[in-house]
N, C-alpha and C positions, 0 to 999 in steps of 0.2 A: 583433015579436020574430023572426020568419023571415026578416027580412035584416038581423038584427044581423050586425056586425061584431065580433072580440074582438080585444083587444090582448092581446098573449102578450108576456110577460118571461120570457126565459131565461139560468139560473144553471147554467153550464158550456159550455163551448166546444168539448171535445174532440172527438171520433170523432164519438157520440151525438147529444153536442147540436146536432152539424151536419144529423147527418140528420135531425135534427127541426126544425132552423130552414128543412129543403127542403121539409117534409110538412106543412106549418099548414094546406094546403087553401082552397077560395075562401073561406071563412067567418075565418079568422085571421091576424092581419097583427103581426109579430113589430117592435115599437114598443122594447125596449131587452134588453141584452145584458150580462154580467157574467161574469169567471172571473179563477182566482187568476193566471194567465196570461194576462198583458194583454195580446200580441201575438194571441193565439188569438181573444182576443173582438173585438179592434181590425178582427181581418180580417173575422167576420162581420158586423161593425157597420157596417162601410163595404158591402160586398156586400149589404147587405138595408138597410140606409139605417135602422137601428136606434139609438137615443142609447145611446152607452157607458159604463157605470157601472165605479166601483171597487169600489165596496161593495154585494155583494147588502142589504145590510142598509137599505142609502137606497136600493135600484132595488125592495123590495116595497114602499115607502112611494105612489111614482106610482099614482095613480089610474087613471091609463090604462089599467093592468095587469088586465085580468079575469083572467087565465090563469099560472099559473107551471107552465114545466116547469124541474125539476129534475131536471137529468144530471150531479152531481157523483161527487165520492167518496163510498163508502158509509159515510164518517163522519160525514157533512157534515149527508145526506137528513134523518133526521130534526127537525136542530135548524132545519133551514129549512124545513119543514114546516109545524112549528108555527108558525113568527113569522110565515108568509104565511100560514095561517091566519087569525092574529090579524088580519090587517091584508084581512080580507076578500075574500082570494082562491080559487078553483078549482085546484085542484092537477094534474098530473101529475109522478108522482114517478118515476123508472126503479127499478125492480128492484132488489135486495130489496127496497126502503124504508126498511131501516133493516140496522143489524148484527147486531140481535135483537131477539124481540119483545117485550121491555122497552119498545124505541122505536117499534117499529110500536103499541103500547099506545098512547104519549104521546101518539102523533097522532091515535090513534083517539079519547081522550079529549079534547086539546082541541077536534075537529069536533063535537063533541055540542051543543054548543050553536051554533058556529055555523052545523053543517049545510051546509056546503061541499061540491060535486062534486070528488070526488079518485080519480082513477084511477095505478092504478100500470104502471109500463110493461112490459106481459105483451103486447109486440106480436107474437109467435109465435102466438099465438090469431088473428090479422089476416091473416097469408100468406095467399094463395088458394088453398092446396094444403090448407088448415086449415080455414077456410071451406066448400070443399065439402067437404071428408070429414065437417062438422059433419054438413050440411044433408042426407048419406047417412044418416048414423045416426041421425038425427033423423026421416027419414023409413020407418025400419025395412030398408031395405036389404040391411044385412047380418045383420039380427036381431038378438034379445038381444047385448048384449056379452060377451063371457067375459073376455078379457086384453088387456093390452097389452104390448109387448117395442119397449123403445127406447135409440136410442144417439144421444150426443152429445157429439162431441170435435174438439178439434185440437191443434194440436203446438206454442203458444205461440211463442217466438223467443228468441234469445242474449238472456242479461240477464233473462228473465222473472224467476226470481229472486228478483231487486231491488227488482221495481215494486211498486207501490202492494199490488198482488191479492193480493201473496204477504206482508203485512205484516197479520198480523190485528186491530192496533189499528184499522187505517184500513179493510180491508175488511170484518172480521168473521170473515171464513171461508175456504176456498178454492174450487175445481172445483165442491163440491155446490152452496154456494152462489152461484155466479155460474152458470153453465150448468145446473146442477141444478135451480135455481128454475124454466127455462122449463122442463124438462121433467115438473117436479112439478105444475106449475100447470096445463100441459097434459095430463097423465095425471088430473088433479081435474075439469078441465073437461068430461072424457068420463066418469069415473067416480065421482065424490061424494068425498066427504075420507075418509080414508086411518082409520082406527080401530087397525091392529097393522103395525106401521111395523117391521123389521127391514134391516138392511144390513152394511154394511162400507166405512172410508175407510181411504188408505192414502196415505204419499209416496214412488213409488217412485223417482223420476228431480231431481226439482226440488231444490235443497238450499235448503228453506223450510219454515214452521212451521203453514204448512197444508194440507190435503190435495190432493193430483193426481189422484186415483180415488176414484170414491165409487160404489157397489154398489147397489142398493135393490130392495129386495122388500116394497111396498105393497098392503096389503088395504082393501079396502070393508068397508062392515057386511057385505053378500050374499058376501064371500068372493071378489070379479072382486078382478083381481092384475096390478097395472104392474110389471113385472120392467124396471128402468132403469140405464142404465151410463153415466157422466160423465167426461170423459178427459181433461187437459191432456198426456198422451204421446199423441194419437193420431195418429200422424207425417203422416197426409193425413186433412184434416180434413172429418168425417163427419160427417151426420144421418139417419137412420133411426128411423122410429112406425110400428110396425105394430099396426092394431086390429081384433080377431079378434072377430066374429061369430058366431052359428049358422046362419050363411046364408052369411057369404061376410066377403075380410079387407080392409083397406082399408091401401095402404102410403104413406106419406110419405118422400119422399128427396130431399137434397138442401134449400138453401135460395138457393140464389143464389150469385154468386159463388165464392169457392175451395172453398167447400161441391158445388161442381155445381148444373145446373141442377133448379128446384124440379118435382115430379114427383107425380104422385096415381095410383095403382092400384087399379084393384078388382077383386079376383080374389069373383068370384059364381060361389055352387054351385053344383049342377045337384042334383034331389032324388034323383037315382041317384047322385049325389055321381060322381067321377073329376074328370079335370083341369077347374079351373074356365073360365067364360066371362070372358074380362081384356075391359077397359076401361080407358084410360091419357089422363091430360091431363099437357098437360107448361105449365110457367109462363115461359117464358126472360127473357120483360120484365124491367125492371127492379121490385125490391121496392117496395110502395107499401102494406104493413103501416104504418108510422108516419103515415101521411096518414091510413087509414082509423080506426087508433086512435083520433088527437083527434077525429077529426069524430064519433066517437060519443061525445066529450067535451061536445062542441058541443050532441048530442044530450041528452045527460043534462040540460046545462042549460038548453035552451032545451024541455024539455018536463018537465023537475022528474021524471027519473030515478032509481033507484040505481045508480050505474056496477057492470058486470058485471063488472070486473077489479079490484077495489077493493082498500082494504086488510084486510079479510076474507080476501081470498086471500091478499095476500100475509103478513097471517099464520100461519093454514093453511098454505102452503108451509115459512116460513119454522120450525116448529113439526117438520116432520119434521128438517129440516134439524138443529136442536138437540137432538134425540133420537139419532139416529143420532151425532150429533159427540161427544157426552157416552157414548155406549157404546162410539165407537171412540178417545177422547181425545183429540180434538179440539175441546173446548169452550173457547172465545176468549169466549166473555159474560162 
């Protein structure tokens, strides 16, 4: 079993699914391709030497296929979940998983019996900027945790709009739920799920029927508080986590690309406390979060895991996400 090889079939072609047909790692060899855009998939099929399907629905039939990722629209996730499911596959689904968790339910219900590895795509947990700030606070570092304060935005482009994200039958939601989700899932993954969920969404700029702002003020049982801000106006596009200690803070900036280069700080007290002692990694390489994802997909299966980014989280995320939309009137379920 340790130099199995997996056959990965992927349903979607876009942005996502490209970076994920780069990242299958030495263990996953990406055997066939499908998207409603056939020039999209046509390209990657010739470029990774993958059989090109019309129909997801005959490409999760291939046996070959141990693995499906699915980087569709957020309409889509769900109902190809399940059918690959059925057809005795491992999943990875992107973010949210579904439009709500009606459908993140269905899937979690039809894996019950067949007990399938399904990870959802919460690859922001994978950055190496992520990674170590884990393996700090894990090792007590910066102590107890108190809070977290984070931002996440960019400035979209002409047309946004129009597109898919800004259409809530197809996406579900807007801002919170697309950008919102990583940084819910990563304020959980440092702090437990969230028990008194307050915020605020808003459209200030976009002329569309979901929201471009979304606010959030997240409690633990213990009362530790993610204070998060999700922006499609945020005209030069940001990321900023910062996670405070009672020893010292730990800052995330940046992700690669037009985000800046990806950045870890640790600002450690002194027990006289004044300016702290910094510590600074910086990551300029290129991202290799989607590579390490699957391969602890790979993990899960080939050592009979429960994948750590499952659909538990994502619905747990998705859970604030519909709290908040329904207080501020934005409920698309």
């Amino acid at each position: 079993m340790k130099n199995k090889k997996f056959g990965v079939g992927l349903v979607g072609c876009g942005l996502i699914g490209t970076y994920r047909s780069e990242g299958l790692g030495r263990l996953g060899t990406l055997i066939a391709v499908t998207d409603k855009d056939t020039d999209r998939a046509k390209k990657i099929s010739i470029e990774k030497n993958a059989q090109l399907f019309s129909s997801w629905r005959e490409m999760i039939k291939l046996k070959e296929i141990d693995i499906l990722i699915i980087a569709t629209t957020h309409d889509s996730l769900s109902e190809i979940a399940i059918a690959a499911i059925k057809e005795n596959k491992h999943l990875l689904i992107e973010k949210p998983a579904g439009r709500n968790s009606k459908e993140i339910k269905k899937i979690i219900l039809a894996n019950k019996t067949r007990n399938k590895k399904v990870r959802v795509g919460f690859n922001h947990r994978y950055h190496r900027s992520f990674l170590k700030a884990k393996t700090l606070v894990e090792s007590g570092k910066i102590g107890k945790l108190m809070f977290i304060r984070a931002r996440y935005g960019h400035g979209a482009r002409i047309g946004y709009d129009k597109e898919w994200r800004a259409n809530p039958e197809i996406s579900g939601g807007g801002e919170l739920l697309d950008q919102g989700s990583h940084l819910i899932d990563l304020s959980r993954w440092f702090l437990g799920n969230f028990v008194n969920i307050k915020g605020a969404m808003n459209t200030y700029y976009w002329d569309m029927k979901v929201d471009d702002n979304a606010f959030m003020i997240l409690k633990n049982k213990n009362e530790k508080v993610a204070f998060l801000h999700v922006s499609c106006t945020e005209w030069k596009n940001t990321f900023s986590m910062e996670i405070y200690g009672e020893k010292g803070k730990l800052e995330v900036s940046g992700l690669g690309g037009s985000y800046g280069t990806e950045k870890l700080t640790f600002y450690k007290m002194h027990k006289k406390m004044g300016p702290p002692e910094t510590f600074a990694w910086e990551y300029p390489m290129k991202d290799n979060s989607w590579a390490i994802e699957i391969d602890e997909l790979y993990k899960d299966i080939l050592e009979n895991r429960t994948p750590s980014a499952g659909l538990n989280d994502a619905l747990e995320s998705i859970k604030v996400v519909e709290k908040l939309s329904k207080e501020s009137g934005y409920d698309h379920s």
